[in-house]
N, C-alpha and C positions, 0 to 999 in steps of 0.2 A: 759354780763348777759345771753346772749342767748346759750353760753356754759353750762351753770348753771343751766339751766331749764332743758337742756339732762336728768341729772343724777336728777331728780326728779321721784316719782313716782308715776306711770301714772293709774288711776282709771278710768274705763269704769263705765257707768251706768247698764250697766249687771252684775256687779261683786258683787252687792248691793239688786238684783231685785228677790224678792220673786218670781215671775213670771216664773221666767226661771228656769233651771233646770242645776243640774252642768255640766253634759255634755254640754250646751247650754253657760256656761260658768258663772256660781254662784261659788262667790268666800269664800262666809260665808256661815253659817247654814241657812236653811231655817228659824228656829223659830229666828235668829236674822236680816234674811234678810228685806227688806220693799217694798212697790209695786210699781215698776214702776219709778223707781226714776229718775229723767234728770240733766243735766251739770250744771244750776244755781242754784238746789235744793243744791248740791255736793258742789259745789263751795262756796256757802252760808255757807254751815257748816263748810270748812274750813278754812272758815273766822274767825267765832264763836268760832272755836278751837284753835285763835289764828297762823293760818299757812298761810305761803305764798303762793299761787295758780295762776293756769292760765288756762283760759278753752280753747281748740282746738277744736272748732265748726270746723272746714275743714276736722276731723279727723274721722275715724270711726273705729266700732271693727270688728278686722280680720275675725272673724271665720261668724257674720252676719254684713253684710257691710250695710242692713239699717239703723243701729243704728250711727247715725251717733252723733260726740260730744264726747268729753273725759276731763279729768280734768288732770291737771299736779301737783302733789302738793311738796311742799318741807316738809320734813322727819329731814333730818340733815342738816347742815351748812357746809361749806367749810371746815372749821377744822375738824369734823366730828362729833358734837356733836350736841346733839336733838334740835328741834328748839320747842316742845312741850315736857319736860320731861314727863305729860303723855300717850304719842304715842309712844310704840318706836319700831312697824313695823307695814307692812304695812297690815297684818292682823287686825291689833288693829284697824287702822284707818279706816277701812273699816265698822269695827263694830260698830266704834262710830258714822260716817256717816249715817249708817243706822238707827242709835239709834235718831237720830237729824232730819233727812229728814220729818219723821211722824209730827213733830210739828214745821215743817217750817209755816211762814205766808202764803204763797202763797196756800199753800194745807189746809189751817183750811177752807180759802175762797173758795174751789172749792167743798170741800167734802160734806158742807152744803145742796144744791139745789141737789145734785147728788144722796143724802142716800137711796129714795124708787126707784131711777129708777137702780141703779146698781143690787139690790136683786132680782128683777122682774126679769132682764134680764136676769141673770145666771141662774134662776131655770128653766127657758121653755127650753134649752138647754138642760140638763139633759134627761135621758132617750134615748135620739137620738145617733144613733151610726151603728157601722157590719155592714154587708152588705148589700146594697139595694136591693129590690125585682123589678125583670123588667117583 
């Protein structure tokens, strides 16, 4: 089996993440991307979509090694045929993750208490920037 997860393909939560930038390593469009997505959010929706997964919390992404957590997801079958005719690379699946993450359960619960303190916070940021005056 553990041969068989190799050849699976491997989704970062930056590949998904409005947040970043594609140099930073965004895999979709920004306007299809979602914010901040993490491994069981991912995982979850590969569930939903029917796909077999496996998360690799030990794992992280090359280019920023904070980010630690990766998902392994199966695409095709040994024979080689889709295991979601839906999906049939891994651009697609990328976009539908992203399309699913926003109305995970776990994020309906967090967004709630969070809605006035996130707006506040961003706008006093604004403005501030160049060079400092010493």
């Amino acid at each position: 089996m553990d041969s068989g997860i190799k050849k699976w393909v491997v989704v970062y939560p930056v590949y998904i993440n409005s947040k970043k930038t594609v140099a930073e390593g965004r895999r979709i469009s920004l306007s299809q991307a979602c914010e901040n997505p993490n491994c069981i959010e991912i995982n979850d929706c590969c569930k939903h979509l029917k796909l077999k997964c496996a998360v690799e919390i030990d794992k992280a992404y090359p280019r920023d090694f904070m980010q630690v957590g990766r998902v392994r997801v199966q695409l095709k079958k040994e024979d080689g045929t889709l295991v979601n005719p839906a999906i049939t690379s891994r651009k697609q699946l990328m976009q539908k993750i992203a399309e699913l993450v926003p109305k995970h359960p776990d994020r309906k619960k967090k967004q709630e208490p969070q809605a006035t303190t996130s707006t506040s916070g961003t706008s006093s940021k604004s403005g501030k920037g160049g060079k400092k005056k010493r």
